[in-house]
N, C-alpha and C positions, 0 to 999 in steps of 0.2 A: 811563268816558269821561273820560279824564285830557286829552285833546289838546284845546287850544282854539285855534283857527282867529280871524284878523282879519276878520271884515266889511267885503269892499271898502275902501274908501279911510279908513274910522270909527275911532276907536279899540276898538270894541264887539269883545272877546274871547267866543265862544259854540262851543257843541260841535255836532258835527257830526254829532246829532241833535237836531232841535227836534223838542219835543212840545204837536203839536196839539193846541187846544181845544175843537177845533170839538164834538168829544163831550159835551162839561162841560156838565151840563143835562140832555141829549137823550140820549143810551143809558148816560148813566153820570151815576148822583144826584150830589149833593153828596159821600155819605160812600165812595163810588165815587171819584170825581175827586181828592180827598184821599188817597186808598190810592196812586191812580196818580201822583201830582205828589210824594209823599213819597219811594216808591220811585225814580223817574226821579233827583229829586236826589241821593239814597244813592248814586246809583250814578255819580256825579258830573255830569248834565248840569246846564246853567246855561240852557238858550235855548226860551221858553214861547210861544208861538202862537197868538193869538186874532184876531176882532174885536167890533165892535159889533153886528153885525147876528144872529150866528149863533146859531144853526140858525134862523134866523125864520120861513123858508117852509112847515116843517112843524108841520101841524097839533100844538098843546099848548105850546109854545116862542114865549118869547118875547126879543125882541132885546135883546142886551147880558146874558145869561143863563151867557153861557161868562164875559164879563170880572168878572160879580159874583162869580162861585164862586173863580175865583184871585184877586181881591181878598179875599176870606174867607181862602183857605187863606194869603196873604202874612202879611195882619195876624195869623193864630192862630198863624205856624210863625215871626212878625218876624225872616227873609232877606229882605227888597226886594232888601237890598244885593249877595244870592248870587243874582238872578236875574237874565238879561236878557228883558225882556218887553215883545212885539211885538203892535202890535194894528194897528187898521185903520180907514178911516174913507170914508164914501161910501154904504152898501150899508144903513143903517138907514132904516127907515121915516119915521122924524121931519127927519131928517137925512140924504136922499138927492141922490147927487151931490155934486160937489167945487168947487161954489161955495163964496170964500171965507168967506160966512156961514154956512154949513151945517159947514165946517171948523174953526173957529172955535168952533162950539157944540157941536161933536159931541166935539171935544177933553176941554173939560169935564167931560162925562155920562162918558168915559173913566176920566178922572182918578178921579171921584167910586166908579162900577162897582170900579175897579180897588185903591182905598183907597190910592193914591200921588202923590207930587206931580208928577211923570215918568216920559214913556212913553220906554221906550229905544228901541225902533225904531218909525214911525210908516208905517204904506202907505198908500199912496189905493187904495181896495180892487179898486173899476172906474172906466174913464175914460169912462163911455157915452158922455155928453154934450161933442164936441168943438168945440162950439160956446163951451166955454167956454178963455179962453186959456190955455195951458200957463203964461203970467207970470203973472196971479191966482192958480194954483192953487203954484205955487214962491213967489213974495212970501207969502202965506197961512202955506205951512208955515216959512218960512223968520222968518216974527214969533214961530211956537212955539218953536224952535233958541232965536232970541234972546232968548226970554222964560223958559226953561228949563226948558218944559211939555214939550219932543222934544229927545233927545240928536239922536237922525238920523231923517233921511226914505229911504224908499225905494216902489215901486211894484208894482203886483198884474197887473190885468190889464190891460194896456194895449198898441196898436200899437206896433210898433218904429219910425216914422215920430212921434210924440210920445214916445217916448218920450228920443228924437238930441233934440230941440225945446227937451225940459226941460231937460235936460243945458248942452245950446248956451244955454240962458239964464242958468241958475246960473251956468257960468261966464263968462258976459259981463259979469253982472251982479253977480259976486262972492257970491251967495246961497248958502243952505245945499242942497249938492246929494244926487239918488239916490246910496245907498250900492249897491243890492241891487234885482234883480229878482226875485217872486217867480210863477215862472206854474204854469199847471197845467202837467204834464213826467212821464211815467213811462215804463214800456214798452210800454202800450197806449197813451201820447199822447204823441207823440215832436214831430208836427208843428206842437204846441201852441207848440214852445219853439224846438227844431232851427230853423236858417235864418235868416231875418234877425235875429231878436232873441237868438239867442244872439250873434249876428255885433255886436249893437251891445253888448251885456255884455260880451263879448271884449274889443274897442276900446277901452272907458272905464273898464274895470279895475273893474266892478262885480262882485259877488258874486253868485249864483247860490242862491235858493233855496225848492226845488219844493215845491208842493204838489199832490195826490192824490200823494205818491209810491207809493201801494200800490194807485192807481187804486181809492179807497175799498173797500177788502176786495179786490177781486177777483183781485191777484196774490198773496195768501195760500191758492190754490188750493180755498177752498171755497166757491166758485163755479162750479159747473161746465153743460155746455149739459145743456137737458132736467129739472135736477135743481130742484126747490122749494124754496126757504128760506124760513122766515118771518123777514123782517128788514128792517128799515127800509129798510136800502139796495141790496134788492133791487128794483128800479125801474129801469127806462131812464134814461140819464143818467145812474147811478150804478155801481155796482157791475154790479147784474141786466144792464145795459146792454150788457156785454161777452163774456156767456157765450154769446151764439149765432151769433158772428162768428168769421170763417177765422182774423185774426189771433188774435183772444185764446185760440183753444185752441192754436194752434200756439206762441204763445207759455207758455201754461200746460205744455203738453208737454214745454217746453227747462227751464223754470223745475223742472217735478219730476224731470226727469233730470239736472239739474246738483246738487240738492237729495241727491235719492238718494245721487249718490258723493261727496257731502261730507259728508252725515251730516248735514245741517239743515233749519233750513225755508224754504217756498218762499219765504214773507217776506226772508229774511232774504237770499235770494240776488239778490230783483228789489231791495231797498233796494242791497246791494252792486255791482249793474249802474249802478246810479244816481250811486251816490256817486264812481265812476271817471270820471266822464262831463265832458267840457271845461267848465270853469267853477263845476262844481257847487263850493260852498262848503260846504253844510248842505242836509240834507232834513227835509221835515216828514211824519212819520207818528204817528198818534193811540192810542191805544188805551183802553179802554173798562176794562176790567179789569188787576191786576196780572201776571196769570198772560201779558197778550198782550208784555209786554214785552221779555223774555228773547230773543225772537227780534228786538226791533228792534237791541237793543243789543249783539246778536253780526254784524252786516253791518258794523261800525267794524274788526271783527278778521278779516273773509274777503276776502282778495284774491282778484280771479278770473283766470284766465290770461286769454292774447289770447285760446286758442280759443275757452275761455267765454262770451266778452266776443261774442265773431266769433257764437259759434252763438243767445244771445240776440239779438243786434242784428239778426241773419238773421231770426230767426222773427216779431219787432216788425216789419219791414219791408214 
């Protein structure tokens, strides 16, 4: 991964695969996560994915669990300088919500998790609570910019109706503004993204960048309907979630006969769908082991044709 892409409007250089954290901890130990963060850099990426919160909800895990492991792995491998590293803030137990006090302290616990004096990309992870004003919550991150705890801000899940809000304040206000939206976006969740809020990413010259892109396992095709996995994320809502719906075998169907006559994996062909797709800057896919890599880092090198593109998009639909 030689090419490095601009973040929106930031000066932040990163590759056009970020790798998820969300693992780190939770199906992949410490000495797991280090094999995976080692190899990802070798192979040139620079752009690492976390938050504070994760994986909390499930049982054994606890929050801030992914940002201690890549704070360990920075400090033992001392590149700070060769990574750019993204985390999150909102979704912790201690520090839920994007009240400027809860922002403000949740920063820190970051820092400290992370073994660094600076977070390079910072997101508000969810916007639940809109009763708080979009100017507290931009004044808030915009004292980290200037205090040189956040190079940039950008945002997670949030309406496209706040999300124009924040924007329209920064710049009124001259504050430090979103570089990057990151929502959930794959081929099983298209209308996560698609429609207004790509339409306001478009407009303000933000960067684009998805998370589940592999719709947590399940467009690596083994996931299938009927079939039993023991696995974490076989669960509704996750993974398990999409195996016994019209679209996702239809799309698993396009996904292994495009795969077939390329000669790769199905991974590597729904990331490929992804990364052509209007706005995307960077996607975020995870992986758990060494071995799942190979197939993230070959979607930078497969172009897909229009029809490709046409008979994926048909079968997502």
């Amino acid at each position: 991964m030689t090419e490095l892409r601009t973040l929106g409007s930031s000066d932040l250089l990163v590759s056009p695969l970020c790798l998820g954290g969300n693992v780190f901890g939770w199906t992949a130990d410490k000495t797991q996560s280090f094999a995976v963060l080692d190899a990802y850099l070798a192979a040139g990426g620079n752009f690492i994915d976390t938050s504070d919160s994760y994986m909390n909800y499930f049982a054994g895990n606890e929050p801030g669990q992914s940002e201690s492991i890549i704070g360990d792995w920075l400090a033992a491998r001392r590149n700070r300088d060769d990574v750019v590293v993204a985390t999150k803030v909102g979704d912790h137990p201690e520090y839920m919500g994007l009240a400027p006090a809860n922002i403000k302290a949740a920063v820190e616990e970051s820092l400290r998790r992370l073994r660094t004096d600076h977070i390079d990309l910072y997101y508000t992870h969810f916007d639940r609570d809109e009763s708080i004003p979009v100017d507290e919550i931009i004044t808030a991150l915009d004292d980290l910019v200037k205090a040189g705890k956040v190079r940039a801000i950008a945002a997670s899940n949030i309406s496209p109706e706040r999300l124009s809000a924040s924007l329209a304040f920064s710049d009124r206000e001259g504050l430090a503004r979103y570089v990057a939206l990151q929502p959930q976006y794959n081929l099983v969740s298209r209308d996560t993204y698609e429609g207004a809020r790509r339409e306001v990413v478009q407009r303000e010259g933000l960067a684009c960048v998805p998370y589940f892109a592999l719709a947590s396992g399940f467009l690596t095709g083994k996931y299938r309907p009927g079939k039993s996995i023991e696995n974490v994320r076989n669960v509704p809502g996750l993974a398990g979630g999409y195996a016994d719906t019209e679209r996702g075998v239809k799309v698993l169907d396009a996904l292994e006969q495009i795969a077939t006559a390329r000669g790769v994996e199905m991974a590597t062909v729904a990331l490929a769908w992804l990364a052509q797709q209007p706005t995307v800057t960077a996607l975020i896919a995870s992986a758990r082991t060494v071995e799942q890599l190979p197939a993230l880092f070959a979607a930078q090198d497969l172009h897909l044709s229009d029809t490709e593109l046409q008979t994926l998009t048909t079968a997502s639909s």
